[in-house]
C-alpha positions as CSV (number, residue, x, y, z in Angstrom):
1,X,52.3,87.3,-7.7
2,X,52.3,83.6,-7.1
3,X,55.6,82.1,-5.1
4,X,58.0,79.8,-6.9
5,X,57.2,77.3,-4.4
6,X,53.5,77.5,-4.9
7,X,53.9,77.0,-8.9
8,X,56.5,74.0,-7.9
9,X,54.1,72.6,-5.9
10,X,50.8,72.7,-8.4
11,X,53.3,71.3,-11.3
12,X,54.4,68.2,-9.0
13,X,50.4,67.5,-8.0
14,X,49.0,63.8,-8.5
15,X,46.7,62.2,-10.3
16,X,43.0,63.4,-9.7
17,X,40.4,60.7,-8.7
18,X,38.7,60.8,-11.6
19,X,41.8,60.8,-13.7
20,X,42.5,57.8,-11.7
21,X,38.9,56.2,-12.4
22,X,39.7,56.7,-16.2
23,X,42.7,54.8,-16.3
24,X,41.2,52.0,-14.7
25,X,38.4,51.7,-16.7
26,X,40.2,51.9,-19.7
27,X,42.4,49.4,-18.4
28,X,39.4,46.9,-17.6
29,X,38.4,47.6,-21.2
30,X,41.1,46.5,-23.0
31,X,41.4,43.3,-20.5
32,X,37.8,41.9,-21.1
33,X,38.4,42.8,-24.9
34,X,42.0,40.6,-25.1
35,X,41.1,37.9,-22.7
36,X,38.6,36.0,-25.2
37,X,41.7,36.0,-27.5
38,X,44.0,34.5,-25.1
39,X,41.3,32.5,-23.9
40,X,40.8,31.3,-27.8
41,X,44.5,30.9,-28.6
42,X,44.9,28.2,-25.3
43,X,41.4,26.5,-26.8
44,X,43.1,26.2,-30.2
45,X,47.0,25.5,-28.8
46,X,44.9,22.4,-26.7
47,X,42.9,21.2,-29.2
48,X,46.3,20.9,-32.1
49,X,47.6,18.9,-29.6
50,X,44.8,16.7,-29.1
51,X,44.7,16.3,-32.6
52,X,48.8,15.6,-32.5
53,X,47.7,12.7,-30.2
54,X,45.2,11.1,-32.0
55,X,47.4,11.3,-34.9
56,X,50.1,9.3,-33.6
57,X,47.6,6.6,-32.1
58,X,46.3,6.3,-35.6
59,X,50.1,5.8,-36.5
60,X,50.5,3.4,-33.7
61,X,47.3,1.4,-35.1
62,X,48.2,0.8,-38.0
63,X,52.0,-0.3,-37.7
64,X,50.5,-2.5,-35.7
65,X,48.2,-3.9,-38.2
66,X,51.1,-3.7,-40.7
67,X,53.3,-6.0,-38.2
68,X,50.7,-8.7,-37.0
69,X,48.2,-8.3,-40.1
70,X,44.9,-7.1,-37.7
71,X,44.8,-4.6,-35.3
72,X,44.7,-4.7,-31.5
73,X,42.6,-6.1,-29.5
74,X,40.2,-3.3,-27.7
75,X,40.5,-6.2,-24.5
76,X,42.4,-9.2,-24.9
77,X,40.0,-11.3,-22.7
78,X,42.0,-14.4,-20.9
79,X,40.4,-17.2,-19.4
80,X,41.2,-16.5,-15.3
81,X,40.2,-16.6,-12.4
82,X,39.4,-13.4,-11.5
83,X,38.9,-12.6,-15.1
84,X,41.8,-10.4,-16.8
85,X,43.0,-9.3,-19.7
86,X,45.4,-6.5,-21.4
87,X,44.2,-3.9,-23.2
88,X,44.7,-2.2,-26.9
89,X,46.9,0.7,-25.1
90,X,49.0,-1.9,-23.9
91,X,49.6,-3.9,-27.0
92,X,50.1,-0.9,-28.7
93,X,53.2,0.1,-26.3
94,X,55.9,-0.7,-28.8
95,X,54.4,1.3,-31.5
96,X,54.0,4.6,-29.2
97,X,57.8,4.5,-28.1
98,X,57.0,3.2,-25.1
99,X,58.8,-0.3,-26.2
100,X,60.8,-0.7,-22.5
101,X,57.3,-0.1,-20.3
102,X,56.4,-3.2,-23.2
103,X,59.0,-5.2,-22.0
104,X,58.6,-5.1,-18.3
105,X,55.1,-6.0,-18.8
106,X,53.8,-9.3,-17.7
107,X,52.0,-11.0,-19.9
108,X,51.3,-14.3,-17.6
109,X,49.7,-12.5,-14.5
110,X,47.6,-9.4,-15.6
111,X,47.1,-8.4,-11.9
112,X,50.8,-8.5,-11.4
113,X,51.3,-4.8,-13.2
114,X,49.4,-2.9,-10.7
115,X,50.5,-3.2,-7.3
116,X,51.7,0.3,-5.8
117,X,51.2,3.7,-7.4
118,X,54.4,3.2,-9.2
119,X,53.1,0.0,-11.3
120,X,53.2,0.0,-15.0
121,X,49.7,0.3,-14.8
122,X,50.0,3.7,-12.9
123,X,52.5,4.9,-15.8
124,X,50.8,8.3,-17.3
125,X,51.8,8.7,-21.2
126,X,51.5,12.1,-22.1
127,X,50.2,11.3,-25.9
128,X,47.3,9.7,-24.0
129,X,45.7,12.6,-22.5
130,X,44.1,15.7,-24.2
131,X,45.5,19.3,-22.2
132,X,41.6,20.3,-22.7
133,X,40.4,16.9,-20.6
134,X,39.5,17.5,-16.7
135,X,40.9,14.6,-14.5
136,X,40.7,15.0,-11.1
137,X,43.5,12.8,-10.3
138,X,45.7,10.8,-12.6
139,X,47.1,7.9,-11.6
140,X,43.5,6.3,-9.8
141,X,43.5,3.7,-7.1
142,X,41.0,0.9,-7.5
143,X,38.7,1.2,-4.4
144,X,40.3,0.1,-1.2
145,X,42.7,-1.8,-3.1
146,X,46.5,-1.6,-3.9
147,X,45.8,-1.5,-8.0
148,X,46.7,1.6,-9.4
149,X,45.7,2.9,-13.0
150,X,46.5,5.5,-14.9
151,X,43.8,7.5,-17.0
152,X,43.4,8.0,-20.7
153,X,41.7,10.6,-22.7
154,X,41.1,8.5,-25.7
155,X,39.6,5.3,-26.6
156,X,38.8,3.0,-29.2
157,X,35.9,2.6,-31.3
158,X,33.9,-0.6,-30.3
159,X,31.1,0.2,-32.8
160,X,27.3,-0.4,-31.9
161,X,27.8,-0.3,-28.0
162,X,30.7,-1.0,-25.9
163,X,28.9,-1.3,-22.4
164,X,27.9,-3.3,-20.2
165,X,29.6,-6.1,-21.7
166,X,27.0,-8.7,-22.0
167,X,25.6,-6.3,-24.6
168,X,29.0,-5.2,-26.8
169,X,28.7,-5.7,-30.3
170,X,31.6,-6.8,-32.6
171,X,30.7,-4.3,-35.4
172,X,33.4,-1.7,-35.0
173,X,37.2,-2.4,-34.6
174,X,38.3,-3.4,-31.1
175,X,36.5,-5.4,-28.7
176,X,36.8,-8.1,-26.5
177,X,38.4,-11.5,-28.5
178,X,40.5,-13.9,-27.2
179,X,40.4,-17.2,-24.7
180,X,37.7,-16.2,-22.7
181,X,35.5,-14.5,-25.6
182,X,34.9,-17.2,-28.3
183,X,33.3,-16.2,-31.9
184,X,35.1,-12.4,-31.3
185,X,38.0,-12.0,-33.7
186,X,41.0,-9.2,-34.0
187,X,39.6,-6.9,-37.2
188,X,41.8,-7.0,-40.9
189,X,41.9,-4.1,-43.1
190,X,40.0,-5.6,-45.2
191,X,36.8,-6.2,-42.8
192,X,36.9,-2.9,-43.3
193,X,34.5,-3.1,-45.8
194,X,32.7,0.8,-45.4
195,X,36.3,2.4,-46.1
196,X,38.8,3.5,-43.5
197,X,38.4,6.7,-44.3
198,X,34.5,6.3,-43.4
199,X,35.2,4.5,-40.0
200,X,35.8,6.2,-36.6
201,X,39.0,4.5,-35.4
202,X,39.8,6.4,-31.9
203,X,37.9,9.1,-30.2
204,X,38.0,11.2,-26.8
205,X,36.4,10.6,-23.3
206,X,35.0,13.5,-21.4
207,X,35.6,13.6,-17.5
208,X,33.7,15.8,-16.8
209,X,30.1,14.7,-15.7
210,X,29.2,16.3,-11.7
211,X,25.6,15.0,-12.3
212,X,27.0,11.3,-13.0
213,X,29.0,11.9,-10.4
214,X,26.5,13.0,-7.9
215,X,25.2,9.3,-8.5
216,X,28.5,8.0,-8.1
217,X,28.6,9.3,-4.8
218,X,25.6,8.0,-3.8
219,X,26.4,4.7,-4.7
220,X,24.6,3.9,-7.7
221,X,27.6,4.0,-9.7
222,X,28.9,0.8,-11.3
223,X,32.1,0.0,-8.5
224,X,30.8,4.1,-7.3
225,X,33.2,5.4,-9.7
226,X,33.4,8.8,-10.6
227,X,33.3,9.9,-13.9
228,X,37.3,10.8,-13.7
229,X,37.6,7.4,-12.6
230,X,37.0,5.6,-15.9
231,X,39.5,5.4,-18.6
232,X,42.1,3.1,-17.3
233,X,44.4,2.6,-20.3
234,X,45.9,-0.4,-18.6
235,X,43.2,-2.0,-17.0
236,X,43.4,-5.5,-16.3
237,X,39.9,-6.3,-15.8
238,X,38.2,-9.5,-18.1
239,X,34.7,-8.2,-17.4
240,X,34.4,-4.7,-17.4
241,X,37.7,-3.5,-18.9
242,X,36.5,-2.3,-22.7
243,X,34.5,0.0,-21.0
244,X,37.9,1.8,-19.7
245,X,39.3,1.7,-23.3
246,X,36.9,2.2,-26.1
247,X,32.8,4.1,-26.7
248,X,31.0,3.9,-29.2
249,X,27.9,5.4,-31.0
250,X,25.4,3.9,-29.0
251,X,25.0,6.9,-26.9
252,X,24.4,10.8,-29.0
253,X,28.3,12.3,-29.7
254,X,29.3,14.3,-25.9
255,X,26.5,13.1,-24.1
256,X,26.3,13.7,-20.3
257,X,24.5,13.0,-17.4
258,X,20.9,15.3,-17.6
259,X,19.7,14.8,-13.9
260,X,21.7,14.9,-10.9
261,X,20.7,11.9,-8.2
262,X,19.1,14.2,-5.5
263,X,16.2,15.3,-8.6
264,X,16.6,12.6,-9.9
265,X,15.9,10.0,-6.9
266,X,13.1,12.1,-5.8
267,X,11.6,12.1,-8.9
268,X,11.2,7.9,-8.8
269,X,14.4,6.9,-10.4
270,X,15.4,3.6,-9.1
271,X,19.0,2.5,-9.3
272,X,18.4,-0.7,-12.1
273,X,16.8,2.4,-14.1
274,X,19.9,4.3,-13.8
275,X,22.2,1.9,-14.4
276,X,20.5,0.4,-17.7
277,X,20.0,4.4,-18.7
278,X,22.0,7.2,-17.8
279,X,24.9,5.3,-17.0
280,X,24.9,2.9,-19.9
281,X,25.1,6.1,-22.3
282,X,27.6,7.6,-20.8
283,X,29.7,5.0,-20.5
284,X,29.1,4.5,-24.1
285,X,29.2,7.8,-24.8
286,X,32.7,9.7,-26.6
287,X,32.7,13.6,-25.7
288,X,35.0,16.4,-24.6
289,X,35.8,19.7,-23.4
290,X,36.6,21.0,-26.7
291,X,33.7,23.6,-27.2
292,X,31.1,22.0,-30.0
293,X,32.3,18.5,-30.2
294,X,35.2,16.1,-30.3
295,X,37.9,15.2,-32.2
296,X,38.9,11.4,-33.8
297,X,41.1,9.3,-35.5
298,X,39.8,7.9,-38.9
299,X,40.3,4.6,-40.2
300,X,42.9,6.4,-42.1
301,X,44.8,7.5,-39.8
302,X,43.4,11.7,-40.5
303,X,41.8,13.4,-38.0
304,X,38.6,14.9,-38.0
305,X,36.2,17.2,-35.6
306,X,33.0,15.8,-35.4
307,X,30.4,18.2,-34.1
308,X,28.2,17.7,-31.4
309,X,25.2,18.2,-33.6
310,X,26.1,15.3,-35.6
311,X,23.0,13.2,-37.2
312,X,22.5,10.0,-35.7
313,X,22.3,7.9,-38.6
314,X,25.7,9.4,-40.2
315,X,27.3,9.0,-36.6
316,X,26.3,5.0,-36.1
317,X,27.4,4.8,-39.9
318,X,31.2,5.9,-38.8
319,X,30.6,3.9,-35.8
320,X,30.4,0.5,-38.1
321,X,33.0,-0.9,-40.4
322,X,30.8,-3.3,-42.8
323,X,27.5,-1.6,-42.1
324,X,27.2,-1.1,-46.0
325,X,25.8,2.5,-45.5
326,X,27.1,5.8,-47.9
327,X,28.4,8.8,-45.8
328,X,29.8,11.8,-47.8
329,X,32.2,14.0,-46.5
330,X,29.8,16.6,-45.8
331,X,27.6,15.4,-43.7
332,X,29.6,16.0,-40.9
């Protein structure tokens, strides 16, 4: 006959090892099966909020057209030496409650709203950046010197091809006009000739590019900017500062970089070759990180996913706003 303490002592032993072991596993099991799910719900909660952005820039848009009769400028281009200019973003302040960043801007010396990481230019809106975007670092210095921008997810549409600008076409709805770019007018509704509802009006930048990059670093870069260096929504620059503010369907919907510069270099590539190539299409290029494509503003102010696997010929179509060409809802 057993002692009490020896059946007090078998009723108070542990777990086995194996008991153990099944626990855990059955714990790992039901991890990998709800971590898609949350993974999913923060890819959906990110993308309604990209799409709440792109909304309210739609919005912005158009009061503005409603007040001045034409919308914004994609770069008001201003006869100066250096070159400067003010940017769609920064016209639009007053319509994206930003109205006393508006009134502290100056409008006589571009150059004098970037000084010092705390400039207006450095200011980072929150409705300007998509949660699913990768920036490395938000607000950017300007090489070695004391101009500091803050990065936007979004940009306009410039139609045809908004880069380099010696090639951008006038064919979507914001572009360069003003002093210093003669023959380029601010766009009416009615140019709008394919329907609003049928022209792109806004659209996302994706960051994220380590192949550009890699190029970047090397030098080969335009200014050796990174990828996350581009999208300054207050940029000041006359020459190159559409290219911070608005794509366009010039390059395939969420292209990227396909060679890095180490294959790519040894393979022949010469820099001129880069730049009037890879870089040119994605600069041109609107993408994202949201998995299959990339959401935009209409003409209309809706806003719709457009998937990666988009036709060319229906994509340049939305890109234009007179192009004259029949795109049904379905084809994208």
């Amino acid at each position: 006959m057993k002692s009490p303490l020896c059946r007090r002592l078998r009723s108070e032993r542990g777990f086995t090892l194996i008991e153990l072991l099944v626990v855990i596993a059955i714990i790992a099991v039901l991890i990998a099966l709800l971590l898609p799910a949350v993974q999913a719900a923060r890819a959906a909660a990110r993308r309604i909020q990209c799409v709440n952005n792109l909304k309210q820039l739609g919005l912005a848009a158009m009061n503005y057209e409603s007040t001045n009769g034409v919308f914004p400028p994609g770069q008001m281009k201003l006869a100066t030496r250096p070159p400067s200019g003010f940017t769609l973003f920064v016209n639009m302040l007053p319509y994206m409650e930003q109205q006393p960043l508006y009134n502290g801007w100056n409008f006589s010396n571009a150059y004098d709203n970037l000084f010092s990481s705390t400039a207006r230019s450095a200011t980072i809106i929150a409705g300007l950046i998509c949660p699913a975007d990768v920036i490395p670092q938000n607000p950017v210095q300007n090489g070695a010197a004391n101009e500091w921008y803050a990065v936007t997810s979004y940009g306009g549409n410039a139609g045809s091809q908004s880069h380099p600008f010696m090639a951008v076409t006038s064919d979507g709805i914001f572009f360069y006009t003003g002093p210093a770019a003669p023959g380029f007018n601010q766009v009416r509704i009615a140019a709008v000739t394919d329907g609003l509802s049928n022209t792109l009006l806004f659209g996302e930048r994706d960051h994220f590019d380590q192949n550009f990059d890699s190029f970047a670093n090397a030098g080969w870069a335009l200014f050796s900017q990174t990828m996350g260096m581009w999208g300054w929504w207050a940029s000041s620059s006359g020459g190159f500062g559409l290219t911070d503010v608005a794509m366009s369907t010039y390059a395939p919907l969420g292209y990227t970089t396909p060679v890095n510069y180490a294959s790519a270099s040894a393979g022949g590539l010469t820099q001129s070759a880069f730049a009037a190539g890879y870089e040119t299409l994605r600069l041109n290029a609107f993408g994202s990180q949201h998995p299959g494509g990339a959401n935009f503003t209409m003409g209309d102010g809706s806003v719709r996913f457009l998937k990666s696997t988009i036709a060319p010929p229906t994509y340049h179509a939305l890109g234009t706003r007179a192009g004259g060409e029949v795109v049904s809802s379905d084809a994208y």
